[in-house]
C-alpha positions in Angstrom: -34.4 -6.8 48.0 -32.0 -7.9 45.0 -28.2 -7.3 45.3 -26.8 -5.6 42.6 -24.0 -7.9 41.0 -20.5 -6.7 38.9 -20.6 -7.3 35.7 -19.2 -10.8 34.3 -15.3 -10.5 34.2 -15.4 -12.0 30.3 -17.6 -9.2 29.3 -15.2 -6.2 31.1 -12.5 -8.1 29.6 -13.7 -7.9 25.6 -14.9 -3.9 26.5 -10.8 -3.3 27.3 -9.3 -5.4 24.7 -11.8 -3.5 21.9 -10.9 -0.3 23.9 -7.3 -0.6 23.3 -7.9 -1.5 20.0 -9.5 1.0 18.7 -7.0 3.2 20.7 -4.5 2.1 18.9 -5.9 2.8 15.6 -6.6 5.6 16.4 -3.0 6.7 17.4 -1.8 5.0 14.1 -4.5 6.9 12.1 -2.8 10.1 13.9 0.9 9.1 13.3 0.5 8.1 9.7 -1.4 11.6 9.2 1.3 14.0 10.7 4.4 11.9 9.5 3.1 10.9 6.1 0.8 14.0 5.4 2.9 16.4 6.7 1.4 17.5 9.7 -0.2 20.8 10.0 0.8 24.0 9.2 4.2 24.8 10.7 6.3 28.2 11.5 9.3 27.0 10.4 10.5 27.0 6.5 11.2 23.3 4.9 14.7 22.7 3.6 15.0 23.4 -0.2 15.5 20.7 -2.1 18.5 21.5 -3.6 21.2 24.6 -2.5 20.9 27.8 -4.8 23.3 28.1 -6.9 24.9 31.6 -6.9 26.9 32.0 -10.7 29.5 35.1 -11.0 28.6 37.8 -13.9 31.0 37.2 -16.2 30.1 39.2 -18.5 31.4 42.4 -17.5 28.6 44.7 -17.6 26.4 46.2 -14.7 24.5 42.7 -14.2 21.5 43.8 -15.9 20.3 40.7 -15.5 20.6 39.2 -18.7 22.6 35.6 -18.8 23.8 33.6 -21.5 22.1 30.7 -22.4 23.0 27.0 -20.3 24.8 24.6 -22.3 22.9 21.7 -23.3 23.7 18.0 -22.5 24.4 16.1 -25.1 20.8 15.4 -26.6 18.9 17.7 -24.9 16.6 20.2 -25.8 15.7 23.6 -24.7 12.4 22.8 -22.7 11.3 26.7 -23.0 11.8 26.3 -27.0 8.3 25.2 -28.4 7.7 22.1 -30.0 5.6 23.0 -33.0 5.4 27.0 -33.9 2.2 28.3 -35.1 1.5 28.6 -38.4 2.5 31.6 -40.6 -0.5 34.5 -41.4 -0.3 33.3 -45.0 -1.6 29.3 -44.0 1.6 28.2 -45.2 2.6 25.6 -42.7 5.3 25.9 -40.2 8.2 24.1 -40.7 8.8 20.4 -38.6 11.1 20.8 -35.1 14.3 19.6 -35.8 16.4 18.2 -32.9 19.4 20.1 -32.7 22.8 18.9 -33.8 25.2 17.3 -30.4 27.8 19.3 -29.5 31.0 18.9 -31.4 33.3 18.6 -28.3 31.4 15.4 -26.9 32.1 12.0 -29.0 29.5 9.8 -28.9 29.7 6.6 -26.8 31.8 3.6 -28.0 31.6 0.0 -27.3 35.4 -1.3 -26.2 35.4 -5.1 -25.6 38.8 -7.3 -25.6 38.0 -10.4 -27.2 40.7 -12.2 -25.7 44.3 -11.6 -24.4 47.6 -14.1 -24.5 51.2 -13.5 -23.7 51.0 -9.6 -23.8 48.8 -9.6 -27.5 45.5 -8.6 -27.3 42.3 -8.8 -29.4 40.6 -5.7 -29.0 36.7 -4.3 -30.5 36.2 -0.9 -30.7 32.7 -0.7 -32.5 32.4 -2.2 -35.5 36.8 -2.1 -35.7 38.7 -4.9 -34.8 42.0 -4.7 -33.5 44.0 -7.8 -33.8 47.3 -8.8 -32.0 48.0 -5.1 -30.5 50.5 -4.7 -28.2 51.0 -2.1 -25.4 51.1 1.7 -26.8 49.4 0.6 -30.2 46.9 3.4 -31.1 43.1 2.5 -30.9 40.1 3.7 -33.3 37.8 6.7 -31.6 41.3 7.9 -30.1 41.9 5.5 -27.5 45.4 3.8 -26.9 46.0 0.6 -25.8 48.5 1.6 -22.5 49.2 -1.6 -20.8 48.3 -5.7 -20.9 48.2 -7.3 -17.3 47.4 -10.9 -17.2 44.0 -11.0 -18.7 43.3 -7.3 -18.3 44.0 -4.4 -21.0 44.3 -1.1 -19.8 43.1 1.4 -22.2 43.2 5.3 -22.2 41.8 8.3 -24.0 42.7 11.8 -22.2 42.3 12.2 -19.6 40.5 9.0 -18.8 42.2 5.2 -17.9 40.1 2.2 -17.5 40.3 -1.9 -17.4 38.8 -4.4 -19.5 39.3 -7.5 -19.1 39.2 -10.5 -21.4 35.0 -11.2 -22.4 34.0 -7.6 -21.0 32.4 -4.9 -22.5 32.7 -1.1 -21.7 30.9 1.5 -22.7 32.4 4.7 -23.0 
């Protein structure tokens, strides 16, 4: 009669190390699914995005839920406002969108870059205007004014903003 022998160790060895491997996957397959995908379906309600925003009626009626219009940042457009309108009955074409004008209150952005500084005189760009030899308190183009000169630092203000450029920067503002 034959005796019945175990099975060679190597060969029980590579059946548990594959075994754990695909395991493994397996469990990474499932992680990656619930984490990255989202998971299921859940009871609970995600966090919005962003917190709503609740805006007082200000306009002194019953809040019939008409609002004014959001301002606009400075070139933006109304995305609800269409691009190209639709020609009239007659075929005439419609006219081209325009952009709409910026708003009055917001000055565009100026360079401001002090070209160098020496004993409390300072060479100062602002755009295309050069300001030479200006001392503390001189008046800037685009409104700005040259407050103080501190080593080889100018400290320049327009209401009610104060900022430092230093000698060979730029500054955008």
């Amino acid at each position: 009669m034959a005796k019945l022998r175990a099975p060679v160790p190597h060969i029980r060895k590579s059946v548990l190390v594959f075994g754990g491997i695909a395991l493994g996957v397996a469990l990474l397959g499932f992680v990656l699914v619930t984490v990255v995908g989202g998971g299921g379906s859940s009871d609970t309600a995600a966090p919005s995005a962003s917190p709503a925003i609740t805006r007082p009626n200000t306009s002194g009626g019953s809040g019939n839920g008409n609002a004014a219009a959001p301002k606009l940042r400075e070139g933006g457009r109304d995305p609800f406002k269409p691009l190209v309108v639709a020609a009239a009955a007659g075929g005439a074409p419609a006219p081209a969108a325009t952009p709409e004008p910026a708003a009055a209150s917001e000055p565009e952005a100026l360079l401001i870059e002090v070209l160098s500084v020496d004993k409390g005189i300072a060479d100062i760009r602002v755009d295309s205007n050069l300001h030479e030899d200006v001392k503390a308190g001189a008046q800037l183009s685009g409104g700005f004014v040259l407050e103080a000169i501190s080593g080889e630092c100018a400290y320049i203000a327009r209401s009610p903003e104060r900022f430092r450029v230093c000698e060979g920067e730029r500054f955008l503002k």
